[in-house]
MIZAKE-414919 format. One line per field, with one value per residue: x, y, z of N, C-alpha, C in turn; residue number from 1; residue in three letters. Coordinates in steps of 0.2 Angstrom, whole numbers, plus 5000, padded with zeros to 4 digits. Atoms other than C-alpha are relative to their C-alpha. Layout:
N
n.x: X:...
n.y: Y:...
n.z: Z:...
ca.x: X:...
ca.y: Y:...
ca.z: Z:...
c.x: X:...
c.y: Y:...
c.z: Z:...
seq: NUM:...
type: ALA:...
This chain:
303
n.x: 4997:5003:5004:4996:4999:5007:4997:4991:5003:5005:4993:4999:5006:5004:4995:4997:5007:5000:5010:5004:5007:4998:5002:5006:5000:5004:4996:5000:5000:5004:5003:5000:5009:5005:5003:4993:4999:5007:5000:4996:5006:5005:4997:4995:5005:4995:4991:4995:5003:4994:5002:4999:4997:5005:5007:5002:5002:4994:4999:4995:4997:4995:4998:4994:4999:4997:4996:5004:5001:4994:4998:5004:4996:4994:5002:5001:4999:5004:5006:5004:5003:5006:4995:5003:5002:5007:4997:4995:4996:5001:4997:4991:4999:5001:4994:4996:5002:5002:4993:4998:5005:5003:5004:5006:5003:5004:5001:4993:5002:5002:4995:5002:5005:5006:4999:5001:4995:5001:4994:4995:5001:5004:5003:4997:5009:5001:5005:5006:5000:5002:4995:4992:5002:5001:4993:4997:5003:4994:4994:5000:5003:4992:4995:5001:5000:4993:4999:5001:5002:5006:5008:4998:5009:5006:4998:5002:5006:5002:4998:5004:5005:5001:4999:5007:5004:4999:5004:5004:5001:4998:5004:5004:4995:5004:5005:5002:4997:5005:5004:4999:5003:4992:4999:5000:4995:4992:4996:4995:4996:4993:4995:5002:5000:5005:5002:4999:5010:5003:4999:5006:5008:5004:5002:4995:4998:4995:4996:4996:4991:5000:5001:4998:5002:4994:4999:5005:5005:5000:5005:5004:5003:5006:5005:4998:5004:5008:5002:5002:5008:5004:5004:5005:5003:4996:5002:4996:4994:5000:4993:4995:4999:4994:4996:5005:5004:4998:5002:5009:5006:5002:5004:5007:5000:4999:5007:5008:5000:5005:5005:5000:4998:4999:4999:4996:5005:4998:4993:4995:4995:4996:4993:5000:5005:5001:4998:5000:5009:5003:4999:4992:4995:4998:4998:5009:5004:4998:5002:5004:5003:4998:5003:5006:5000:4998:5006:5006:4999:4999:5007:5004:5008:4998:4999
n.y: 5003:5004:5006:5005:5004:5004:5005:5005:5004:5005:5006:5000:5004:5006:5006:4998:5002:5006:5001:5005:5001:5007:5000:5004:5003:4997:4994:4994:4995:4991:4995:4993:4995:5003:5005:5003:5003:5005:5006:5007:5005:5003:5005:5005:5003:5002:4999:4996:4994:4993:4993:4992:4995:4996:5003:4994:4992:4999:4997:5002:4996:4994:5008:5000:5007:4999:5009:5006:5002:5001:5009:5005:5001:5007:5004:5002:5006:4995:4994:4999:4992:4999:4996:4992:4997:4999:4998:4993:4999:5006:5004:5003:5003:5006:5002:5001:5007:5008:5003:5007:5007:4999:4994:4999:4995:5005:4998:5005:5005:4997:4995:4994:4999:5003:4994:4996:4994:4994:4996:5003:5005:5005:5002:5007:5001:5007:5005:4995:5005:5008:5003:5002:5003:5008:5000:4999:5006:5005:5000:5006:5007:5001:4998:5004:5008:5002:5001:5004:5006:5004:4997:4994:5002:4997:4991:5001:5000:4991:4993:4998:4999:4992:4997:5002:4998:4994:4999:4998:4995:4995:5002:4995:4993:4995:4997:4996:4994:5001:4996:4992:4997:5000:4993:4999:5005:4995:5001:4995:5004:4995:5002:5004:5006:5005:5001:5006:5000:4997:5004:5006:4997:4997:4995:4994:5001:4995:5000:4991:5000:5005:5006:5001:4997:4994:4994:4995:4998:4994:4999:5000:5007:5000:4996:5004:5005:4997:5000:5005:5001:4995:5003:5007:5001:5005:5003:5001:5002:5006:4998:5006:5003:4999:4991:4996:4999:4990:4998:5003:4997:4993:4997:5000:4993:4996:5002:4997:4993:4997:5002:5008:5005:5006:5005:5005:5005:5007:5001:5005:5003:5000:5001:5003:5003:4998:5004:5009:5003:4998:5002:4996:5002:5003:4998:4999:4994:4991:5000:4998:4995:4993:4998:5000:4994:4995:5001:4995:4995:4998:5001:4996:5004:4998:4993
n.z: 4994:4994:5004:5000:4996:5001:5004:4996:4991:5002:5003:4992:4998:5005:4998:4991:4997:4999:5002:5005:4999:4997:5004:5001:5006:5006:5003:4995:5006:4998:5006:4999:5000:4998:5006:5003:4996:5003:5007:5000:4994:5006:5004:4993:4994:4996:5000:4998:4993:5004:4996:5004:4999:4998:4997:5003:4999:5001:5007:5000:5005:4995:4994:4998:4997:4994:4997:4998:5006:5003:5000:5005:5007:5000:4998:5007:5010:5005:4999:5005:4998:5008:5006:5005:4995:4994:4994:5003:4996:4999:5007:5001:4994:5005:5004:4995:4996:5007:5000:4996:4999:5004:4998:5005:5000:5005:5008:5007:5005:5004:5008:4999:5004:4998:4994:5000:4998:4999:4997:5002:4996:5001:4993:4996:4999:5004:4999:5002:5006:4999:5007:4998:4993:5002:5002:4993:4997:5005:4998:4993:5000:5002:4996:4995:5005:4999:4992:4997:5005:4997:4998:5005:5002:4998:5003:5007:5000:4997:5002:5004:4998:5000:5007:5001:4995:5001:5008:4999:4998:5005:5004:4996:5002:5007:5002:4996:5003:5006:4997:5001:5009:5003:4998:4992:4998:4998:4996:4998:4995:4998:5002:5006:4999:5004:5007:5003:4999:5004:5005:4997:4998:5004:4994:5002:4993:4999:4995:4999:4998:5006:4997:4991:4996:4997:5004:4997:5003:4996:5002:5007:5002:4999:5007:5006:4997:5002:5005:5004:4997:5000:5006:5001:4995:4999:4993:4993:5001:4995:4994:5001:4993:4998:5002:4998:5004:5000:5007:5004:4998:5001:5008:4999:4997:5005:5005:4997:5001:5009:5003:5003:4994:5003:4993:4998:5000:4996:4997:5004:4999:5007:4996:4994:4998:4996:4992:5003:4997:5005:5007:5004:4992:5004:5005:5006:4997:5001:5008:5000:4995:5005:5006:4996:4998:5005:5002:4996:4998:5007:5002:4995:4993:4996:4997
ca.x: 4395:4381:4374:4388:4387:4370:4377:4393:4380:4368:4384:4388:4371:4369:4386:4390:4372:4373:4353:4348:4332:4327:4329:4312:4308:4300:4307:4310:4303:4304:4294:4294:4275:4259:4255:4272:4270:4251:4257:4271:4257:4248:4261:4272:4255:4265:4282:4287:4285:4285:4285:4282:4292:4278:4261:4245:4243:4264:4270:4284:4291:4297:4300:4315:4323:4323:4337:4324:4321:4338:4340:4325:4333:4349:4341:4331:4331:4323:4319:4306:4303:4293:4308:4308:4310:4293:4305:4318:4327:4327:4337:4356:4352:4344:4361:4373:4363:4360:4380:4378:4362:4345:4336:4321:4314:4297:4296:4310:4299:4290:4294:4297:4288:4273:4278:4272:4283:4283:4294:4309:4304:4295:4280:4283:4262:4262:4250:4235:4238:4231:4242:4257:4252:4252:4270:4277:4266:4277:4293:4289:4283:4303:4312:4304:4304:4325:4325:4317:4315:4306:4290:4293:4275:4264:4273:4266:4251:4247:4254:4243:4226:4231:4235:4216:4208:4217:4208:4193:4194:4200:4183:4175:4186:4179:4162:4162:4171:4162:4147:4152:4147:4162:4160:4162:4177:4191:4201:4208:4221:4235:4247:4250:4245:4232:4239:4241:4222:4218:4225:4216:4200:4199:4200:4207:4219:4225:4237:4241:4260:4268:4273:4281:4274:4292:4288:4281:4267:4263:4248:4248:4247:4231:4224:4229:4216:4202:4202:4199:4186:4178:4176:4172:4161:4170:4160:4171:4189:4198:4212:4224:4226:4245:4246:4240:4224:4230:4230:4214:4206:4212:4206:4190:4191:4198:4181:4170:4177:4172:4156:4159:4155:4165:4165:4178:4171:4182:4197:4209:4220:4235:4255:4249:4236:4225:4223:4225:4206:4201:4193:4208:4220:4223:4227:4211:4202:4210:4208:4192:4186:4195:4184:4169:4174:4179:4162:4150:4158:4161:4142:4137:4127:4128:4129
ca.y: 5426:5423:5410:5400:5398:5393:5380:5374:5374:5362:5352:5352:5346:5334:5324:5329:5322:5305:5303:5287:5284:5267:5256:5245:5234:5248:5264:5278:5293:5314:5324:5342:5346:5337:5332:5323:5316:5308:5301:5291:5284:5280:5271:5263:5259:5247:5248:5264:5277:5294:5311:5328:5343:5356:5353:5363:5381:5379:5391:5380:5395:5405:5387:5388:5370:5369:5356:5345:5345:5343:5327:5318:5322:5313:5300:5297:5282:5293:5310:5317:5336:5344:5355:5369:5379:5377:5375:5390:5390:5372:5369:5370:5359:5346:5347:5345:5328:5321:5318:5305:5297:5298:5315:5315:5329:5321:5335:5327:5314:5327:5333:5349:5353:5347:5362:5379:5393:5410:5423:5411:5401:5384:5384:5373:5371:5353:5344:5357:5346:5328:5322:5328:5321:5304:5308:5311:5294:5285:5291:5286:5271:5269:5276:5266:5250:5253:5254:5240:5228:5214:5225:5233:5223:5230:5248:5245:5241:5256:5267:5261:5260:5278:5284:5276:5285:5303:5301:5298:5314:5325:5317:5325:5342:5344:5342:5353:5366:5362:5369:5386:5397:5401:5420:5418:5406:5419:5413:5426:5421:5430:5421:5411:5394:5388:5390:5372:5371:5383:5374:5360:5366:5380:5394:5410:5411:5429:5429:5448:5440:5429:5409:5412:5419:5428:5440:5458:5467:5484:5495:5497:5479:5480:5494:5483:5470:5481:5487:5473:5467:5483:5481:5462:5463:5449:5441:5432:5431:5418:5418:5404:5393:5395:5416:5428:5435:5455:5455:5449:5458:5475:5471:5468:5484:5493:5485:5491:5510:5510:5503:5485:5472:5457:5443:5431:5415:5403:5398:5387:5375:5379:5376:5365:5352:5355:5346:5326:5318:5330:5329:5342:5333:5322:5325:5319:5328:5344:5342:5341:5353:5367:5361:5361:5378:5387:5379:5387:5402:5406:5400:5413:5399:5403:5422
ca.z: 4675:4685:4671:4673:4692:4689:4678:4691:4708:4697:4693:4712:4717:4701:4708:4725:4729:4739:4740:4731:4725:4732:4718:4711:4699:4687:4676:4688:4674:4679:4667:4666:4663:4670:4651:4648:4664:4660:4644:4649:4665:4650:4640:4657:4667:4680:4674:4678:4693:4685:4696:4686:4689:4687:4696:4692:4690:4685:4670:4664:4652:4669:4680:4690:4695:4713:4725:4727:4708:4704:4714:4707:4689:4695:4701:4686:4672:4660:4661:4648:4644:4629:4621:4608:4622:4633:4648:4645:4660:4662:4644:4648:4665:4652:4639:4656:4661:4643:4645:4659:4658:4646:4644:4631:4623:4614:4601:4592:4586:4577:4557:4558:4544:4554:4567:4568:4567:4574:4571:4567:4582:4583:4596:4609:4611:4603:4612:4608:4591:4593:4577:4584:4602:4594:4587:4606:4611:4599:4606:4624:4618:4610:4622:4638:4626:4624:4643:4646:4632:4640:4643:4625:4617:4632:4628:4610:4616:4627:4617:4604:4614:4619:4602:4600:4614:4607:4588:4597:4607:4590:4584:4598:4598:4580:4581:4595:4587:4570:4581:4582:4568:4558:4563:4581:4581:4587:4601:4613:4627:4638:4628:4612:4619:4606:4589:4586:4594:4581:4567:4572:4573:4559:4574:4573:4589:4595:4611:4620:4625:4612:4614:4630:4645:4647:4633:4636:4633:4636:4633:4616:4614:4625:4615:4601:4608:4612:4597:4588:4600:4600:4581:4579:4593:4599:4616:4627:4630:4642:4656:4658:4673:4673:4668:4677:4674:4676:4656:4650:4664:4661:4640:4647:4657:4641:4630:4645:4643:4622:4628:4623:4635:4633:4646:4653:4647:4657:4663:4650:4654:4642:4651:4665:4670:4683:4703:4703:4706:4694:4676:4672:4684:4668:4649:4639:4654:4652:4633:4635:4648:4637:4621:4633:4640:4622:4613:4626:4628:4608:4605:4618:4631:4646:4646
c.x: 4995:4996:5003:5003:4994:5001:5004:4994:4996:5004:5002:4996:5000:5006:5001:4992:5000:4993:5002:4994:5001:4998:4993:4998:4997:5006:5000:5002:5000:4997:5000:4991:4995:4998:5007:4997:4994:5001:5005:4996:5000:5003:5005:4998:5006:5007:5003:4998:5004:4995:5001:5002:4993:4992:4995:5001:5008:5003:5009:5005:5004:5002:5008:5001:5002:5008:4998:4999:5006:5003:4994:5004:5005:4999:4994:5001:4999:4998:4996:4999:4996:5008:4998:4997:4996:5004:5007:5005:5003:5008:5009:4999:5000:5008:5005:4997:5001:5008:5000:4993:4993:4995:4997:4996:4992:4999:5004:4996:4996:5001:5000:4996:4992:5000:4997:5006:5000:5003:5006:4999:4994:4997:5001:4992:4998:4995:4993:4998:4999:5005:5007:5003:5002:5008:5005:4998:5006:5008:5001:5002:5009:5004:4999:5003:5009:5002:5000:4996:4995:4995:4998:4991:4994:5001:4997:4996:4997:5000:4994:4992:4999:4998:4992:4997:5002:4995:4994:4998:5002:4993:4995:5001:4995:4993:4996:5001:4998:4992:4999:4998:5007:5003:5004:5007:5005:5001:5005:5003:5003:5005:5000:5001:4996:5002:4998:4990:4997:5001:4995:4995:4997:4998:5004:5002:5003:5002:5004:5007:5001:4999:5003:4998:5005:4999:4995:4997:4999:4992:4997:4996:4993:4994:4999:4991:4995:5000:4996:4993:4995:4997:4997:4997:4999:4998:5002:5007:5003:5006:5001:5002:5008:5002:4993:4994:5000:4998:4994:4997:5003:4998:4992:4996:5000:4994:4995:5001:4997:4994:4997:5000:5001:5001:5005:4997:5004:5004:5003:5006:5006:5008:4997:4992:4996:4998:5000:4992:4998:4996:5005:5007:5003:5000:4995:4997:4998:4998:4993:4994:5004:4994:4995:4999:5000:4993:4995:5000:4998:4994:4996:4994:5003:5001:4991
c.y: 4996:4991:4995:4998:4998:4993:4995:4998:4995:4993:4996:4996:4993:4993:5000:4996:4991:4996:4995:4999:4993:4995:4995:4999:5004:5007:5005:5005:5007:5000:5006:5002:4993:4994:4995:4994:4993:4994:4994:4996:4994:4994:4995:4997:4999:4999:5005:5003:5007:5007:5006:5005:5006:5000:5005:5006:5002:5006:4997:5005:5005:4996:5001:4993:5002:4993:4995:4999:4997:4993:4997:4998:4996:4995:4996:4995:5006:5006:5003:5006:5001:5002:5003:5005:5005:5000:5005:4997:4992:4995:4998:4993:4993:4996:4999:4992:4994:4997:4994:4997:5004:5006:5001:5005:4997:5005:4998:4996:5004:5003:5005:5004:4998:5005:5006:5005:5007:5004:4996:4996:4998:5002:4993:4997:4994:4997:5003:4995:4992:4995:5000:4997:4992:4998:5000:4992:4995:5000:4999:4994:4997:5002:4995:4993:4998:4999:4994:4995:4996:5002:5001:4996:5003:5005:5002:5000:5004:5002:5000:5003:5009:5003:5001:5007:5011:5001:5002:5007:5005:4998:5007:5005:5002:5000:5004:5007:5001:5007:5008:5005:5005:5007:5002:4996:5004:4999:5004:5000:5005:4999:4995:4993:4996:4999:4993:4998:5003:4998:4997:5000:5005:5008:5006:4999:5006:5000:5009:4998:4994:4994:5001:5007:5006:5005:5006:5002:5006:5005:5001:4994:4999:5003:4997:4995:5001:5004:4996:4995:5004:4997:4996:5000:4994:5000:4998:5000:4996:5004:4992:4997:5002:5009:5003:5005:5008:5001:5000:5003:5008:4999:5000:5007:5006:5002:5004:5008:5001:4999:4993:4996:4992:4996:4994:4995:4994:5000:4994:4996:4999:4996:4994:4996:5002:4994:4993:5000:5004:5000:5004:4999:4995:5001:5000:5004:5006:5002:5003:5004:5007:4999:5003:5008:5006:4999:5004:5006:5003:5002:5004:4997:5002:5009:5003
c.z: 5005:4996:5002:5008:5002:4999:5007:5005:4997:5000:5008:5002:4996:5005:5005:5003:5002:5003:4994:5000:4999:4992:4999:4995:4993:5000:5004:4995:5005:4993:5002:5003:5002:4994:5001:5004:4999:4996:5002:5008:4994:4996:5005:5001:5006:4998:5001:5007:4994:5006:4994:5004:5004:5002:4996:5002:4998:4992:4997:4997:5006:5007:5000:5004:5007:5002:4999:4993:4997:5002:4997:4993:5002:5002:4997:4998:4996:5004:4990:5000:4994:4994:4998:5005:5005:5007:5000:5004:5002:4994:5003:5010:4997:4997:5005:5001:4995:4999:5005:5002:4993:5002:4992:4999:4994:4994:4996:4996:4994:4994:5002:4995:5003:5005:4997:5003:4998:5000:5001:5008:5002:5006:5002:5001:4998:5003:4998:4992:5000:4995:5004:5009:5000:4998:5008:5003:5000:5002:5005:4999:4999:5004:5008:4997:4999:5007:5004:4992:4999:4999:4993:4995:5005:5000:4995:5002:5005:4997:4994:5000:5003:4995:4999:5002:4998:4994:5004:5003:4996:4997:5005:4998:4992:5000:5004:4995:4994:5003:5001:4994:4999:5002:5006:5002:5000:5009:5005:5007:5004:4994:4995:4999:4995:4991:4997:4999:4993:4993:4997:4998:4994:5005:4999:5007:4999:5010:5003:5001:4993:5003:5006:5004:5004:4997:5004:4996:5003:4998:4993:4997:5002:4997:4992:5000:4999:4994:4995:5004:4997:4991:4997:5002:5001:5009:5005:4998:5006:5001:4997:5008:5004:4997:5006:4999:5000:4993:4996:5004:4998:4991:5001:5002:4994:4993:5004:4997:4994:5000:4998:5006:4997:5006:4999:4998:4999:5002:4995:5004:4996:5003:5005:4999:5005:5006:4999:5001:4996:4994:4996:5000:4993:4991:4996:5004:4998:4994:4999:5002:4997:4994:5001:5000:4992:4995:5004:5001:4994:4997:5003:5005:5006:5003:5000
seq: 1:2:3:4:5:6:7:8:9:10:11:12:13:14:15:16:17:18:19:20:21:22:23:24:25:26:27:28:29:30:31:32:33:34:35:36:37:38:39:40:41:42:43:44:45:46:47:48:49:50:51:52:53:54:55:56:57:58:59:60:61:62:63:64:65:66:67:68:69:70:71:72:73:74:75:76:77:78:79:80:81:82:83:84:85:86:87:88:89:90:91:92:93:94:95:96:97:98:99:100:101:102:103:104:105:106:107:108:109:110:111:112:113:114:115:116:117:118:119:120:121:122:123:124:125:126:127:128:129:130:131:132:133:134:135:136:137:138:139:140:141:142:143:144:145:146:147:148:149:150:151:152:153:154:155:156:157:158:159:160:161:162:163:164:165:166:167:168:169:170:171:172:173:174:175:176:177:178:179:180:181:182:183:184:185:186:187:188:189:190:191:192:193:194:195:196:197:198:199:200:201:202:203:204:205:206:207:208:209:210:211:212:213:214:215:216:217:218:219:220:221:222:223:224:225:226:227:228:229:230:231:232:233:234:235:236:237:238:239:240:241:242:243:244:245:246:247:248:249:250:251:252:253:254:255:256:257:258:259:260:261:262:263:264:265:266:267:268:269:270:271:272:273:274:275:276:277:278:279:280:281:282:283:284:285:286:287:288:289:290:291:292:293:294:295:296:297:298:299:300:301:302:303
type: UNK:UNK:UNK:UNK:UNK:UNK:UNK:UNK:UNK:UNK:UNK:UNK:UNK:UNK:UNK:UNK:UNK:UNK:UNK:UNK:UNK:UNK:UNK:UNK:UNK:UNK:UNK:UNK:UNK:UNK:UNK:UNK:UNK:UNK:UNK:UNK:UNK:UNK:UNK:UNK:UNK:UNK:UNK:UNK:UNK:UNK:UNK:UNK:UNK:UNK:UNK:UNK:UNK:UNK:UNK:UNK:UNK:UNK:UNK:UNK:UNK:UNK:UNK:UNK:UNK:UNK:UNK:UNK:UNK:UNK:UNK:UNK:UNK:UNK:UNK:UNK:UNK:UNK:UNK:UNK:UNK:UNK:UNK:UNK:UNK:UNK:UNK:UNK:UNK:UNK:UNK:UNK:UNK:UNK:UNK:UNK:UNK:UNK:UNK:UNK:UNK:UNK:UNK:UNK:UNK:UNK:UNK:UNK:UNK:UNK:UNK:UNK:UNK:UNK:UNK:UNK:UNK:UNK:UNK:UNK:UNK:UNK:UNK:UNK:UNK:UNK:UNK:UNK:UNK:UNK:UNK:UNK:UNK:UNK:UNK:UNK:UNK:UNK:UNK:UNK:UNK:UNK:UNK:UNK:UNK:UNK:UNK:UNK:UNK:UNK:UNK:UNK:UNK:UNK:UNK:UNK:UNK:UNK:UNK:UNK:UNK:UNK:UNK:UNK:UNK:UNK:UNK:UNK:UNK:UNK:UNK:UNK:UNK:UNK:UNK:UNK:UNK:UNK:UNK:UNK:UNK:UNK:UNK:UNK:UNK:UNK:UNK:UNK:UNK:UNK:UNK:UNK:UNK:UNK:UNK:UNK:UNK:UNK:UNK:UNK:UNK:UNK:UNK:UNK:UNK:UNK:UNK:UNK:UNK:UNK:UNK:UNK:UNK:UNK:UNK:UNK:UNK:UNK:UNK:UNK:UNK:UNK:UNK:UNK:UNK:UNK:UNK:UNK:UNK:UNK:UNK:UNK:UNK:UNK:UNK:UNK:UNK:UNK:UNK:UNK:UNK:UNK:UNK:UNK:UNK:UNK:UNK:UNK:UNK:UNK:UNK:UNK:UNK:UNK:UNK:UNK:UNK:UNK:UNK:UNK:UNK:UNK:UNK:UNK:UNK:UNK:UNK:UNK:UNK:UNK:UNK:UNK:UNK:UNK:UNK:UNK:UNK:UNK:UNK:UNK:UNK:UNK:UNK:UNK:UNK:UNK:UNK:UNK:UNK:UNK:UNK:UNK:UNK:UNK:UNK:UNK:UNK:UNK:UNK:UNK:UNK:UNK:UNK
């Protein structure tokens, strides 16, 4: 019951709302997540205005749509989300919209076969995979392009020198990750934001919560952890900008009591970008101020 007066007041707000956004010669895009939002900067430039939903430090998997969110979305040309639900609570407000105007999920463009799946459900984690990042590029680039036709050659041609600018950064990411000695390449998270990354890369990735930060975890799981540190004597493990770092710090805590010291060795940008003006504040930034963060730590410099 109460789902479905979630559903009605959203319905409420979507149409009962007499707020116009002013209109202007360019695509007026929402996005969900900070990445989404980047990418179609990227492929738009001047043709669009795009605002994103969730800022840094946001956890999209337990994002609740505010009023203020809701008018934007209606007030939208395009909205863009990831899908394969990375925004949970988000989904049925989407499937209510996509009936009166355009609402894009860019892992569509992705084969599924090309996905990762966990437990009878696809991770939403795609962009960690540069390959399939190029695939999402490409659906912007055609979805703006049906919007606005006219533009639909400098759309291409963004999207391409983007596409460009990702390979070179997966060339990076590998010789980073190359660098590590194949022993020490184990990946330990709150949560299971990097398989894709670990594909990628050749990395082992273990996560204490599953793909979404809604799952629980409880002490075994922890003991689970440090166990397995304990044994590999496994040196650092990471927090996460959008989860909180309660879990990884009590595994560190749980490593110190067997005797094992294992050190925090960064903070990850995984769900969420980090502040504008930043080098995280933007999508190759972030990309690569996690390779940065996860090569130094792994290699043990710095400790």
């Amino acid at each position: 019951m109460k789902k479905w007066l979630v559903v009605w007041t959203v319905l409420l707000l979507l149409f009962g709302c007499e707020t116009k956004a002013p209109k202007k010669d360019v695509i007026y895009v929402v996005a969900t997540t900070g990445q989404i939002a980047d990418l179609v900067e990227h492929v738009g430039g001047e043709y669009v205005h795009v605002e994103a939903l969730m800022g840094p430090g946001v956890d999209p998997h337990l994002y609740k749509a505010t009023q203020g969110d809701i008018q934007k979305l209606s007030q939208a040309d395009i909205i863009f989300y990831n899908g394969l639900h990375l925004e949970g609570k988000l989904g049925e407000i989407f499937t209510k919209m996509s009936k009166t105007k355009k609402v894009v999920a860019v892992s569509e463009a992705i084969p599924k076969e090309k996905l990762i799946e966990i437990d009878g459900v696809y991770d939403p984690h795609i962009w960690f995979d540069l390959d399939l990042w190029r695939y999402a590029t490409q659906k912007v680039r055609d979805e703006l392009s049906a919007v606005d036709p006219k533009h639909k050659q400098i759309y291409q041609k963004r999207a391409e020198a983007y596409e460009s600018q990702l390979m070179q950064l997966k060339e990076e990411a590998k010789k980073e990750m190359n660098a590590i000695p194949k022993k020490q390449r184990v990946l330990i998270t709150a949560h299971d934001a990097f398989h894709y990354f670990g594909r990628a890369y050749d990395i082992e990735v273990v996560g204490l919560q599953g793909l979404s930060t809604d799952a629980e975890y409880g002490l075994k799981d922890i003991q689970e952890l440090v166990d397995m540190i304990v044994d590999r004597n496994i040196q650092a493990v990471f927090v996460e900008s959008s989860v909180s770092k309660k879990a990884i710090e009590a595994v560190v805590e749980g490593a110190k009591q067997r005797g094992h010291h294992v050190s925090i060795g960064g903070e990850l940008f995984s769900d969420a970008l980090g502040k504008k003006g930043t080098e995280e504040g933007t999508f190759i930034g972030m990309y690569r101020y996690n390779v940065k963060t996860i090569a130094q730590a792994l290699k043990g410099e710095g400790r």
